[in-house]
Structure formats: structure tokens, C-alpha cells
N, C-alpha and C positions, 0 to 999 in steps of 0.2 A: 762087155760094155764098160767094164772099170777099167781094162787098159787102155779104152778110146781115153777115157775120162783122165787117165793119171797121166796118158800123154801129151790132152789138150790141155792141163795143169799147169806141165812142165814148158811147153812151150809159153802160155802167157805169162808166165813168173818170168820165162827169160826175157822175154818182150819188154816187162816191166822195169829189170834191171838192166837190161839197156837203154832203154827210151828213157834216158837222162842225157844233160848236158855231157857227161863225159863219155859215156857210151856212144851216142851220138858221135861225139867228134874221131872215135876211134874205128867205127862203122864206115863213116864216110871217106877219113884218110883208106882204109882196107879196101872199100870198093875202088876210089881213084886207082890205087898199084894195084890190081887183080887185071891179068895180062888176058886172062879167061876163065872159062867157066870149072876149066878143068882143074886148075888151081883153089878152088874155092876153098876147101876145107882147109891145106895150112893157112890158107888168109885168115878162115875162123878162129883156127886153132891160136893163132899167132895175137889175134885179137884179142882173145881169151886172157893169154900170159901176159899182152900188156895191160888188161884190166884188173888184173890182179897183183900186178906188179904197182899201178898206177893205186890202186889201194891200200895197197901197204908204204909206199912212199910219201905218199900225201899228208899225212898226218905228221909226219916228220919233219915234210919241206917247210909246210905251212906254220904248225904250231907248236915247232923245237918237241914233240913229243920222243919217248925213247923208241925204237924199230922193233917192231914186234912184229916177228913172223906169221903165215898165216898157219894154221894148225891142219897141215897136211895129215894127221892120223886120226882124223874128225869125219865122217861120214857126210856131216852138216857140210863142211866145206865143198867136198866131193859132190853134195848136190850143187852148189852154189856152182861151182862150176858147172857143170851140167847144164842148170838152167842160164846161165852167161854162151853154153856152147851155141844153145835152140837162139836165144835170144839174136846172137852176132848171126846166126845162120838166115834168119828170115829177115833181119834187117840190113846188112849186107847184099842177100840174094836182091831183097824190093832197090835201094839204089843203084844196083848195076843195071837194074830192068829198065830202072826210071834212065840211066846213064844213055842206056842205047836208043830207048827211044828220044829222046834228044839229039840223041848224035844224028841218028838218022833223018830229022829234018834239016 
């Protein structure tokens, strides 16, 4: 029962850090180009590295801050990802659903 539990964790924390205005817009360009279903995970994946690219750029663009990497030898990070993975995966997967049913009327 705790790995049901630390898997439904991980997916609402990624749910969470996506279901933002930037996630959001990154989600929804990913479902537009996803050609099919069988491409999905580099769509994720791809998702993922622009959200975290989009992370470390932002602070920069916006507020002349100095580029600080993100600390790839951090465990922390490596979940953050992780849950960015689950997150891009079931919200991606819901607008492609949402995509066809539409289309198909």
C-alpha cells in the first residue's frame, strides 16, 4: 500500500507543477505536435527539458539575474523532475484525448 501511496504522491505533485500558466502552455504546444500516441513519451520527455530549461532562463530574461544552473547532483532536483515527468504525462495524455474528441465531431 505505500507504493500505491508514493506513486499517487508523485503523480499529484507532478500534476501540481504543471497545472501552471507555464506548464500549461508547454503541455498544450506538446499535445498540438504529437503526431501519435506512440510518440508520447519524447513529447514528455521533451516537455520536461523545456520546463526546466524555461526555469533556469526565466530569472535571467526577466530580472537581469546571474544563470544559475540547476544542480543536476541533487537527488531533489532528480525528483523534481520526475514529478515534472508524471505531471507532462497525464496532462498531455488528457489534451490529446480532449484533441480527438473534438476532432471527431
Amino acid at each position: 500500500m505505500e507504493i500505491v501511496d508514493t506513486i499517487l504522491n508523485v503523480a499529484r505533485d507532478g500534476f501540481d507543477q504543471v497545472n501552471a500558466v507555464q506548464g500549461l502552455i508547454i503541455a498544450l504546444v506538446g499535445a498540438l505536435i504529437l503526431p501519435n500516441l506512440q510518440r508520447l513519451p519524447m513529447i514528455v520527455v521533451g516537455a520536461t527539458v523545456v520546463h526546466v530549461v524555461v526555469d533556469t532562463l526565466l530569472p535571467v530574461l526577466a530580472g537581469g539575474a546571474a544563470l544559475r544552473l540547476p544542480e543536476f547532483l541533487e537527488m531533489s532536483f532528480w525528483r523534481y523532475v520526475a514529478t515534472l515527468l508524471v505531471g507532462y504525462l497525464v496532462i498531455i495524455t488528457a489534451f490529446v484525448l480532449i484533441r480527438k474528441l473534438v476532432l471527431r465531431r
